[in-house]
C-alpha positions as CSV (number, residue, x, y, z in Angstrom):
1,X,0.0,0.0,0.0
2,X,1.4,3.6,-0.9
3,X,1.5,5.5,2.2
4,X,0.0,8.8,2.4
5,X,0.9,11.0,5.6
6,X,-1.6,14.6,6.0
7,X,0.4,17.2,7.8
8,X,-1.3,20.5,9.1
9,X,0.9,23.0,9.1
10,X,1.1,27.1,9.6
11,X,2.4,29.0,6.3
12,X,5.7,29.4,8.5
13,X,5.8,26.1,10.1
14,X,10.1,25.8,9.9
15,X,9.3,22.1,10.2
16,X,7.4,21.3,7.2
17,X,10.5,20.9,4.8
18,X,11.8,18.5,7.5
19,X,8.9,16.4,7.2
20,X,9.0,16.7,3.6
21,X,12.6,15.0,3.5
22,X,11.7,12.6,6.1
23,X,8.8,11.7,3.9
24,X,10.8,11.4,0.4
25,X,13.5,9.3,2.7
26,X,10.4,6.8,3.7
27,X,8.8,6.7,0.3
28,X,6.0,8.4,1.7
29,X,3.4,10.4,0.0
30,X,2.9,14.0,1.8
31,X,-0.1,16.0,1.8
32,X,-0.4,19.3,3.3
33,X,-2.4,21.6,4.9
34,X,-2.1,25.0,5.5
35,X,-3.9,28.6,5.9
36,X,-2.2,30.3,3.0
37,X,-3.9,32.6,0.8
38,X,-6.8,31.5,-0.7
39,X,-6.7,34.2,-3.1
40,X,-3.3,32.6,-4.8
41,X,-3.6,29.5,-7.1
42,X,-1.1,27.2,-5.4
43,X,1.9,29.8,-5.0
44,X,4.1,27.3,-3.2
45,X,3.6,24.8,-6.1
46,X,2.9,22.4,-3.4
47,X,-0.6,21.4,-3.9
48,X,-1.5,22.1,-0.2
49,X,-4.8,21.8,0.7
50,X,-6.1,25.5,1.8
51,X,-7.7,25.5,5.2
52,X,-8.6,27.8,8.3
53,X,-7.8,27.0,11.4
54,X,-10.3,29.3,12.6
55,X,-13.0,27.4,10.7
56,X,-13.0,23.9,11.6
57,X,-16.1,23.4,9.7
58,X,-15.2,24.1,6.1
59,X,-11.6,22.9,7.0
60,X,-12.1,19.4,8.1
61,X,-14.9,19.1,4.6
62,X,-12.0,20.2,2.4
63,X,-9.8,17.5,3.5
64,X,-12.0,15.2,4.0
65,X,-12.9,15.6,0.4
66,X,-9.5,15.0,-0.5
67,X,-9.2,12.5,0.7
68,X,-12.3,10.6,-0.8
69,X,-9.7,10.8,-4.5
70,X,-6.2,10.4,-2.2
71,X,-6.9,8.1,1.0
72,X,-4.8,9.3,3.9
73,X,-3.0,7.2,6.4
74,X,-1.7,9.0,9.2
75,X,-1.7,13.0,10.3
76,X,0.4,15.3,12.0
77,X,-0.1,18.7,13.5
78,X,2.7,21.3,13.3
79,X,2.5,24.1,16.0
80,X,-0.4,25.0,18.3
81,X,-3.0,25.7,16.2
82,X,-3.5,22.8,13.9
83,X,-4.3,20.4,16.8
84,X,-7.4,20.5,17.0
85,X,-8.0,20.2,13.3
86,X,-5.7,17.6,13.4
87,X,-7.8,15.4,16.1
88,X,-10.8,16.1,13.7
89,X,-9.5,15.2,10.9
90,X,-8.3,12.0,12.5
91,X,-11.6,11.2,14.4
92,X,-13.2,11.6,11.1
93,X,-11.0,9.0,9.0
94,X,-10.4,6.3,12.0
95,X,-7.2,7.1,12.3
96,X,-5.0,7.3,15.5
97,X,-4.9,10.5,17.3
98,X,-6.5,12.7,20.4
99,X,-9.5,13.6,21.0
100,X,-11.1,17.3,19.9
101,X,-11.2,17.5,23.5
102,X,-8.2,16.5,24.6
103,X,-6.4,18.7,21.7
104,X,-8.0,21.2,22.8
105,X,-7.6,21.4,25.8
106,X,-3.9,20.9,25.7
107,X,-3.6,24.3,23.5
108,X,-5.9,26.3,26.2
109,X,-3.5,27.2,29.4
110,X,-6.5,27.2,31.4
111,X,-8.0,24.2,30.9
112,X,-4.6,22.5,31.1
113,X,-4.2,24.0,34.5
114,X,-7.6,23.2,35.5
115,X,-7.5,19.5,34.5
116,X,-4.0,18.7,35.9
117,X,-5.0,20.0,39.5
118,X,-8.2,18.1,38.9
119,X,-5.7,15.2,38.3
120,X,-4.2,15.9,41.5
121,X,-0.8,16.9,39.8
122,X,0.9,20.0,41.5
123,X,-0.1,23.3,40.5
124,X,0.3,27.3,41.1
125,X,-2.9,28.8,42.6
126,X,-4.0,30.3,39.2
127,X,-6.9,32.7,37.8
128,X,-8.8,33.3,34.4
129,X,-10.1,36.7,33.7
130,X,-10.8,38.5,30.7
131,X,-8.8,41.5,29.3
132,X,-10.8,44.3,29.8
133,X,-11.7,43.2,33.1
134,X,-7.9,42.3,34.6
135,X,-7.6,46.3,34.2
136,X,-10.0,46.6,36.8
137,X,-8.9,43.6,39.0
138,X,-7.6,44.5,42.6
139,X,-4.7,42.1,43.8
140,X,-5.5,42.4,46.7
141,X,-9.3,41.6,46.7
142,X,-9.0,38.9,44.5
143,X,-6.0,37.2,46.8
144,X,-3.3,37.5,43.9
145,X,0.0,37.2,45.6
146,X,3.5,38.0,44.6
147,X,5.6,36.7,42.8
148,X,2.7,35.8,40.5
149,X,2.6,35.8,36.3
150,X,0.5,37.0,33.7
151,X,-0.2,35.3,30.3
152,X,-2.4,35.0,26.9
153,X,-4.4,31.7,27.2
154,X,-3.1,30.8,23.7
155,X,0.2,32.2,22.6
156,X,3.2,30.4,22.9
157,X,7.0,30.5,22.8
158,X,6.9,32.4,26.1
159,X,5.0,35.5,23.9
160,X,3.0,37.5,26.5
161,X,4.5,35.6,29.3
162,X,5.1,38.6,32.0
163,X,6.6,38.0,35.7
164,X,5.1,40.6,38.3
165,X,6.3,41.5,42.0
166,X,4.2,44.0,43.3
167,X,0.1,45.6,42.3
168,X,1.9,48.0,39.6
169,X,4.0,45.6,38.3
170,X,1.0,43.5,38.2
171,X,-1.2,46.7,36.3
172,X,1.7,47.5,34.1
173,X,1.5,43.5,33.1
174,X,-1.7,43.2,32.4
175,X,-2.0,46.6,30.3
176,X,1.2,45.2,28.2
177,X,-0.8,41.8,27.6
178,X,-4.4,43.4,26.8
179,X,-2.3,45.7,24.3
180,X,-0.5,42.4,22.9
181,X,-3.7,40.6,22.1
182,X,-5.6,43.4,20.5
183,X,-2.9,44.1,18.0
184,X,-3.8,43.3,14.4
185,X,-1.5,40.0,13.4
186,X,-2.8,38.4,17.1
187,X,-6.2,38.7,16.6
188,X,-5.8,37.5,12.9
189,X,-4.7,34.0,14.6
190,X,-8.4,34.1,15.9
191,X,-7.8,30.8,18.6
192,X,-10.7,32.1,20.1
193,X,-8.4,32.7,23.2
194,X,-7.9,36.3,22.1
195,X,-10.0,37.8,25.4
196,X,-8.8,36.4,28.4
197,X,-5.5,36.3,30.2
198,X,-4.8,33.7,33.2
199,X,-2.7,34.9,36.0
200,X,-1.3,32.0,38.1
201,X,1.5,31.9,41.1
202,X,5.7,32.1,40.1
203,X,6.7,28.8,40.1
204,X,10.3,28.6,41.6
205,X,13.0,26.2,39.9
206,X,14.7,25.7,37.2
207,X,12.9,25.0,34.3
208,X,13.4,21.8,31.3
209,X,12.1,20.6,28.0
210,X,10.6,17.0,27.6
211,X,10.3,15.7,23.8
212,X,8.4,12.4,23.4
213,X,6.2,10.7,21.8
214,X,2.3,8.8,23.0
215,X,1.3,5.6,21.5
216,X,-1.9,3.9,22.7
217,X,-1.6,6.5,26.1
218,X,2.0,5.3,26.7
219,X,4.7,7.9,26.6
220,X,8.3,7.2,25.4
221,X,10.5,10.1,26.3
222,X,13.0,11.1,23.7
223,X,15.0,13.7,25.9
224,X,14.9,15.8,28.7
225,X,16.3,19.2,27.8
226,X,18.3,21.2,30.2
227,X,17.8,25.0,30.1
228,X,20.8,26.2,32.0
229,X,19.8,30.3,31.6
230,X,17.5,31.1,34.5
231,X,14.2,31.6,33.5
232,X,13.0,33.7,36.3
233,X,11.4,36.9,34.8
234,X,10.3,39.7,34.3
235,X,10.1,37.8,30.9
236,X,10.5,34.4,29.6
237,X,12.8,34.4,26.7
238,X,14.3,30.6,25.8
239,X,17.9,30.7,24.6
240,X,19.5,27.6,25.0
241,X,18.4,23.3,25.6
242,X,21.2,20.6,25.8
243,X,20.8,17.2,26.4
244,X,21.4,14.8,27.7
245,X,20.1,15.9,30.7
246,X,22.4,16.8,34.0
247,X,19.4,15.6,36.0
248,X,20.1,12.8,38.2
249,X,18.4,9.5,36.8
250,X,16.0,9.1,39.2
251,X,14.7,12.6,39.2
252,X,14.1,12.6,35.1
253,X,12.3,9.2,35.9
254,X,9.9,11.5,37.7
255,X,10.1,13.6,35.4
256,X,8.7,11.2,33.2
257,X,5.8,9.7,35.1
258,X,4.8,13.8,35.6
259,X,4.6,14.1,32.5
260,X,2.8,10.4,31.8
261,X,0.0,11.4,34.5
262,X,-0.6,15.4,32.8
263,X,-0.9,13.7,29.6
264,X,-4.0,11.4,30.8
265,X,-5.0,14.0,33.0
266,X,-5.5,16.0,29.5
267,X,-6.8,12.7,27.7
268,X,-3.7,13.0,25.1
269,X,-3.1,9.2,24.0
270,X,-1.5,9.4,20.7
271,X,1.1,11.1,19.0
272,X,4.3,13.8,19.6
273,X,4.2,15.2,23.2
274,X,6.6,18.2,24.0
275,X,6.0,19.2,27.3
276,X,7.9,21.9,29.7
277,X,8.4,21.9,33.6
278,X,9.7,23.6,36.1
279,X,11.8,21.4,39.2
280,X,11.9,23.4,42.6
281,X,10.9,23.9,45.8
282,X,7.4,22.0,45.2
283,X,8.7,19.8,43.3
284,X,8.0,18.8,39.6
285,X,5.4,21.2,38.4
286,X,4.3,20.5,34.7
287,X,3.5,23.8,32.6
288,X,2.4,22.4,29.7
289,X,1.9,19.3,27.6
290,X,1.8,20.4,23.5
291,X,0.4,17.5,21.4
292,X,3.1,18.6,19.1
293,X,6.5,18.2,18.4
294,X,9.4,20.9,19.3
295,X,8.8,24.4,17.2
296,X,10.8,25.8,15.2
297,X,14.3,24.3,14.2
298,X,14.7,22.9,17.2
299,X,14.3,19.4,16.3
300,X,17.8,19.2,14.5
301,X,19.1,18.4,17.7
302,X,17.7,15.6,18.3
303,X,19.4,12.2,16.4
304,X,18.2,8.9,16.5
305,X,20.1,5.3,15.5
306,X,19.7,3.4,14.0
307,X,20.0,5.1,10.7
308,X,21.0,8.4,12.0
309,X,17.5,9.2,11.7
310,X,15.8,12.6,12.8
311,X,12.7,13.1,15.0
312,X,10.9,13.7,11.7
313,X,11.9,10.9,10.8
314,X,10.7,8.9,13.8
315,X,7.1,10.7,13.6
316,X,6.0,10.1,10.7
317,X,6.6,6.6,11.3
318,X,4.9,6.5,14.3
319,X,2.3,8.6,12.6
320,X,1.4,5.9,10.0
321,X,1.2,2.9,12.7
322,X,5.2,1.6,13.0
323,X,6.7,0.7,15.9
324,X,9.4,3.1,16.5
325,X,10.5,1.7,19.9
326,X,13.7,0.3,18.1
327,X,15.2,4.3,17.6
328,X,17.0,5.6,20.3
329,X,18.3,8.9,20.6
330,X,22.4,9.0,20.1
331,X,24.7,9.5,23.0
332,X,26.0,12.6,22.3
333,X,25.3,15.9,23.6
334,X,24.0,18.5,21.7
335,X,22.2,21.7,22.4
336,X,20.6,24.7,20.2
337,X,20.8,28.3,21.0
338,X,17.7,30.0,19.8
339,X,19.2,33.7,19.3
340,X,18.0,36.2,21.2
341,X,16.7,39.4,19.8
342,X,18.3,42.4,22.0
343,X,15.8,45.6,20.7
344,X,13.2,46.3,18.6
345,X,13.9,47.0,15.2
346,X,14.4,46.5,11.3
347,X,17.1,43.8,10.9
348,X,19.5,44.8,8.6
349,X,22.6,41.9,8.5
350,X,24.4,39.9,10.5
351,X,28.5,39.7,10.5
352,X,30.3,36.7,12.0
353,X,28.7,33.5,10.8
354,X,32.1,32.3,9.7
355,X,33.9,32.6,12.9
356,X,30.6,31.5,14.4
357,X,30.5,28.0,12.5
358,X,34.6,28.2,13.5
359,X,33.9,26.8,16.8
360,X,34.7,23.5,17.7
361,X,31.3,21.6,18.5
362,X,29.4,24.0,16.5
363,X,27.2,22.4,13.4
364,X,25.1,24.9,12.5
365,X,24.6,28.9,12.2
366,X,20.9,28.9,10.6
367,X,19.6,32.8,10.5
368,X,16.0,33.2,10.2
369,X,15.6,36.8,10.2
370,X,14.9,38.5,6.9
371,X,16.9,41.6,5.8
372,X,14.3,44.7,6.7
373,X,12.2,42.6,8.8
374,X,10.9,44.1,12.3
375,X,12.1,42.2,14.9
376,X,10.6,42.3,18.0
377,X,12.2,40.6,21.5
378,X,10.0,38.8,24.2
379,X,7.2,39.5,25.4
380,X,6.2,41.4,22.2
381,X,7.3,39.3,19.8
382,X,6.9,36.1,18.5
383,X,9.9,34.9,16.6
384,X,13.9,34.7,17.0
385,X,16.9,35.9,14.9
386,X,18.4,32.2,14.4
387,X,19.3,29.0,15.3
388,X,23.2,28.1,16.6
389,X,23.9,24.2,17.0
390,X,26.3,22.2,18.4
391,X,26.9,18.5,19.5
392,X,29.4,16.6,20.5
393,X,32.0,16.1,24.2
394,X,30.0,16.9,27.4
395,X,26.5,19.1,27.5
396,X,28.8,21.7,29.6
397,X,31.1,22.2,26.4
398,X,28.0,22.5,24.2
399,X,26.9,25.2,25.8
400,X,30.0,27.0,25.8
401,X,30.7,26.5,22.2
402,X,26.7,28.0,21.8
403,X,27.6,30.5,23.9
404,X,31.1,31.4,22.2
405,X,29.4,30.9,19.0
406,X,26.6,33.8,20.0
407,X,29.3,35.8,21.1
408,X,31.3,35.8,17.5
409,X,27.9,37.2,15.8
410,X,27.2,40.4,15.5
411,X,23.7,42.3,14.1
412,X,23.1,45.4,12.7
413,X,19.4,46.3,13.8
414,X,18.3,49.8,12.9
415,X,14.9,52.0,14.6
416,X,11.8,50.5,13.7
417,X,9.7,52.5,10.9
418,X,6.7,53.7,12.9
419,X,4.0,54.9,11.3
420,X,2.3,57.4,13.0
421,X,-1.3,56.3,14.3
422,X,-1.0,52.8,13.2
């Protein structure tokens, strides 16, 4: 039987050529996805099926029509938003997959926190209230204490994620995060999470990366990712993951089982988990489970034997009913650096890659930043410069060589063009 693997994707998913390649590797057919522009006839000359997110409806019919002439045989979601389509699209074929529910709810911050304290997992005290009326919202009469943080419902990568101390730290939060989700390219995402913020106690610890995958509700773990940068505020920026983790064994085994018991707790049986927590004082305290695989170009870390075989690769196996319990991921460390982004501004160039790629452990300087694009750093923004890779010796040299790499790279970003009243 030829093999035919759907994959929902955002027009910018970094992931989807990955999958591509895995997919030509396999001798597997790929059909995709996505919310470009309706108005264009196929200008990626990819055939992609053209869908919206936002309208599950018309969405799920297209592909479903599709796939009366092309029969599909696994899916995959890339990124938040195509989850739930994703567990619709699978419901609706037989295939394996989460629930609408489940998907859902994994992609809501809200109902994540709500079902894993239902679940009896540890927790923050946390809050849901709604944009307009957080302005209004006394700390003190609603019992927020400090540290606490404030964040969108939906957004991810840390985008909108604020730390606040004290009531006007708290106001000043809340004003930035109203202001985030009301601007035009947010609302255009339309999760239907655009009008409420949750506000939820600091966690304390240090904070790590899981990347696995479900199979009939049973979670393999891939890698735990250290994130030696302290992630403690007033915003959230990710820089760098290594693995393997420094973690001693028996604490990533509880790792682990945290992360097996939020899974049920969110009904996720099937598919990529990437999942994030925060080890401390209370203990393990699982932020989120994503029924997705790492964003962006992350994924390059990770390399599997036998075969030498990336987590692409080892999805879209999974996602067409294989048994991938025979890969396991290689012995050596290796870390990415997502680059910062150190002002707001129009990215001009970048000077350095050479001597950046000159490092010894480093494999990779990928820039992603467009000449005379606006950049915009954390919590504002929504993106990074580039990806710097390494592998190879001990996870302490990795990060050094991504950190000497970093160092070696220098950007020319010049005032943002403002246009008055916009």
């Amino acid at each position: 039987m030829h093999a035919r693997l759907l994959i929902l994707s955002t027009t910018t998913g970094y992931q989807v050529r990955s999958f591509d390649e895995a997919a030509e590797r396999a001798g597997v057919e790929v059909v995709f996805a996505t919310d470009r522009c309706h108005a264009l006839d196929d200008p990626w000359q990819d055939r992609a099926i053209a869908v919206r997110f936002h309208e599950e409806e018309a969405s799920l019919a297209a592909i479903l029509e599709h796939a009366k002439v092309q029969p599909l045989h696994g899916v995959i979601a890339v990124g938040d938003r195509p989850v739930v389509l994703a567990a619709r699209v699978a419901a609706a074929l037989g295939l394996p997959g989460n629930s609408v529910e489940s998907a859902a709810a994994s992609a809501n911050k809200f109902e994540t926190r709500t079902r894993l304290r239902a679940a009896g997992l540890r927790a923050p005290w946390f809050m849901r209230v709604s944009c307009s009326g957080a302005r209004g919202v006394n700390p003190a009469a609603a019992r927020i204490s400090f540290p606490c943080v404030v964040k969108p419902l939906g957004l991810s990568g840390s985008r909108g994620v604020i730390r606040a101390d004290s009531e006007s730290e708290f106001a000043a939060a809340v004003d930035r995060v109203a202001r985030l989700l009301a601007r035009p390219d947010v609302r255009a995402i339309r999760s239907g999470l655009e009008e409420d913020i949750l506000v939820e106690g600091f966690i304390e610890g240090r904070e790590f990366a899981i990347e696995g995958v479900l199979t009939r509700g049973r979670l393999r773990v891939f890698a735990i990712f250290d994130k030696p940068d302290p992630l403690d505020g007033p915003f959230f920026e990710e820089t760098i993951y290594v693995t393997p983790s420094a973690l001693p064994p028996e604490v990533q085994r509880d790792i682990a089982s945290e992360v097996q018991r939020a899974a049920a707790a969110l009904g996720l049986v099937h598919g990529p988990v990437h999942a994030e927590c925060r080890v401390g004082p209370a203990g393990i305290v699982i932020l989120e489970v994503a029924a997705r695989p790492i964003g962006g170009l992350c994924s390059r870390v990770l390399r599997f034997a036998p075969e030498a075989a990336t987590l692409e690769d080892v999805l879209l196996r999974q996602a067409l009913g294989e048994d991938v319990s025979r890969y396991t991921r290689e012995p050596h460390a290796s870390g990415v650096m997502m680059i910062p982004i150190p002002k707001r501004g129009m990215f001009r160039r970048v000077d350095g890659e050479a001597a950046a790629r000159d490092v010894a452990l480093v494999e990779d300087v990928r820039m992603t930043a467009k000449p005379d694009q606006l950049m915009e750093p954390l919590p504002d923004g929504g993106s990074y410069l580039g990806f710097i890779f390494a592998r190879g010796g001990e996870p302490s040299a990795v990060v050094a060589a991504l950190r000497d790499a970093h160092r070696r790279l220098h950007f020319t970003i010049d005032p943002p063009i403002d246009v008055a009243g916009a």
